[in-house]
Structure formats: C-alpha cells, structure tokens
N, C-alpha and C positions, 0 to 999 in steps of 0.2 A: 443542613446547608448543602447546597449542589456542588458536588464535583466541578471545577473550571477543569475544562478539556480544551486541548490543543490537538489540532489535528491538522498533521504537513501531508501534503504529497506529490509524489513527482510523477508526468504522464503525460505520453507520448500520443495517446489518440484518444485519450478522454475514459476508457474503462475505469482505470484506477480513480481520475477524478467521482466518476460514479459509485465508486466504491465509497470514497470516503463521506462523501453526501450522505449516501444511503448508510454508513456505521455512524454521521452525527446523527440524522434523523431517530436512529432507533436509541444511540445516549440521552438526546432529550426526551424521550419518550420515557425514560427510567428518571427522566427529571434531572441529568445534567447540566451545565450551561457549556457550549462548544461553540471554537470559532475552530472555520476549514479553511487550510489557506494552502495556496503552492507552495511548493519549496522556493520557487526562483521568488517570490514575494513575501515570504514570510521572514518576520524579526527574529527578537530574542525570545522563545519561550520561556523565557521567565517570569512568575508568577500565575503559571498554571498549575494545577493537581499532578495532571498524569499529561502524558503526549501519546499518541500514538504517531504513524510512521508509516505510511504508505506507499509503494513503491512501484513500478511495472518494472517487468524484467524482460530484456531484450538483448540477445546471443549472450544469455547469462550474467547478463552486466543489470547493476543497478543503476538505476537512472542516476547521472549524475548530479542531478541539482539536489539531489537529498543524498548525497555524496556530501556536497558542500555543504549543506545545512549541519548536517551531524556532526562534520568534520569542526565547524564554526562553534557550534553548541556544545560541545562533548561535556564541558565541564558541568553546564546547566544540568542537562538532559542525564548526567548521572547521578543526581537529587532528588528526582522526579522517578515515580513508578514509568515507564516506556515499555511499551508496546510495537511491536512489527507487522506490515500485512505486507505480502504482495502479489502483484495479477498478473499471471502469466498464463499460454494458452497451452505450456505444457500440462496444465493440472486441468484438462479439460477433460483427460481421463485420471480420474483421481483416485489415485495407485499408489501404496508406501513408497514404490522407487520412485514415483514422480516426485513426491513427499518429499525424501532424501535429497532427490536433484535440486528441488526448488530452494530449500531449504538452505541448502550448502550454496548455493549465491548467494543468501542473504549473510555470510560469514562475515565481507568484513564490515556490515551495519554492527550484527550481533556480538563482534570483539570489542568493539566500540562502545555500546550502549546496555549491551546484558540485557535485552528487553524478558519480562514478564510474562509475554504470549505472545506468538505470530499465528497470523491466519493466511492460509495459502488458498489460493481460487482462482479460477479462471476465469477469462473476459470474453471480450469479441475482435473480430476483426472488422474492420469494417475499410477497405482500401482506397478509398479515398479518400479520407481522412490522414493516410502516410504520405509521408514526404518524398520527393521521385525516387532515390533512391531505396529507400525501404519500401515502397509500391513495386517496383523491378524487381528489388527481393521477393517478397511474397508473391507476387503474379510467375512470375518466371523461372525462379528455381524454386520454390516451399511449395509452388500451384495452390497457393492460397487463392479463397474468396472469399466474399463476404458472409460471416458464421458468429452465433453468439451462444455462448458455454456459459452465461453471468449466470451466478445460482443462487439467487436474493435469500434464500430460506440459510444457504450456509454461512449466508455471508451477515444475514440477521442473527442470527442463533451463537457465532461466534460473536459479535458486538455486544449481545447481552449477555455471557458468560462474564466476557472481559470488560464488561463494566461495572460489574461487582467485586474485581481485581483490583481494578484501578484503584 
C-alpha cells in the first residue's frame, strides 16, 4: 500500500515551493501518493502516513505560516513520522557551521514536532520576485543579485533516503 504523504510548505519567492514539488515528484516516483500544499492553505493533516515540513528561512526566522500550522497541528503531527527541510542561501556554501547555523533555526519547529530527518539546502535569489522591502534589503545592504545554489541531486538524494523512513 503507498505511503499517503503530506507535504506543507511555507515560501517567500518560490524556492522552497520548488523544493517541495521537486521532494513529491521523486516520493511518487518510489510509488507514494502526495498532496503539496502551502502552509497558509493547508487543513488538518490528519489521515496521512508521514508529513514533511518545509520551510525557507529568512534573518533566521522560520516562515511564519508554517509557525502557525505546526503550532495548529502539534497534536496530529506528533502521531505521524514528521520530517523538516529548509531553504536557505546560507547553505549555498555547504559547511558543518552553516549545518549548525541553519539547523539551530529550525529549533523551535523541532521542540515541537521531533522530526525524523531534516534536509538543509540552498535556493536562489531571484529579486524581483521580493517584496520592496526585502528587494532594498538584498540590493542595497546584502548587494545581492539574481544567483541560484538549488542542488536538485541533494535535494533528490535526501527525498529518497527519507522516504524509506517515513
């Protein structure tokens, strides 16, 4: 019988969305069945297998709409095997202390939910797709531009680890 998978996520210019596409794609490909949904539009995961948890991270802060989900959910989502990922452009150099750094934001998901696995990766920038004030941030103090770190092989490679977890 296939795994029912849930998979929430919360994202500010669309990486993470990518992300979580691209972790269904390769669960049905292992013959799961997955629904991908936002955090700001997603129900009760109740009567799924496993969740994962998808998040981008931005000045360290988890998105908050998968704040609220988790928060909403806590009791479900600790029945269920849960899973964490999240996309941030610090692990573009993907370094144990970026590891650490990234990791240690995802703390108050993880006091919450006790997830099974997280996978940490980088995304892209891409500035216009931010909202005026995070476009001023990144243009003007960060001197960001548009850059893409997405590393489909790590981010395949962890989805089929941790779908024989789930």
């Amino acid at each position: 019988m296939a795994k029912k998978i849930l998979i929430v996520y919360g994202s500010h210019a669309g990486s993470t969305a990518a992300a979580a596409e691209f972790i269904g794609k390769t669960f049905i490909e292992k013959g799961g069945s997955v629904d991908i949904k936002a955090a700001k539009k997603a129900g009760s995961p109740s009567g799924y297998d496993a969740v994962v948890i998808g998040t981008n991270i931005r000045a360290g802060q988890v998105n908050g709409a998968i704040k609220s989900f988790v928060g909403r959910n806590k009791k479900i989502l600790g029945k269920v095997p849960v899973s964490v990922f999240a996309v941030c452009l610090t692990m573009k150099d993907d370094t144990t202390e970026n590891r650490k750094k990234v990791s240690a934001w995802l703390a108050p998901l993880k006091e919450l939910i006790k997830p099974v696995d997280e996978g940490l990766f980088a995304g892209k920038v891409e500035i216009a797709k931010l909202g005026v004030f995070a476009r001023f941030v990144a243009e003007k103090m960060a001197k960001l531009n548009d850059q893409d770190h997405t590393n489909s092989g790590a981010i395949k490679s962890w989805a089929e680890n941790l779908y024989n977890r789930l």
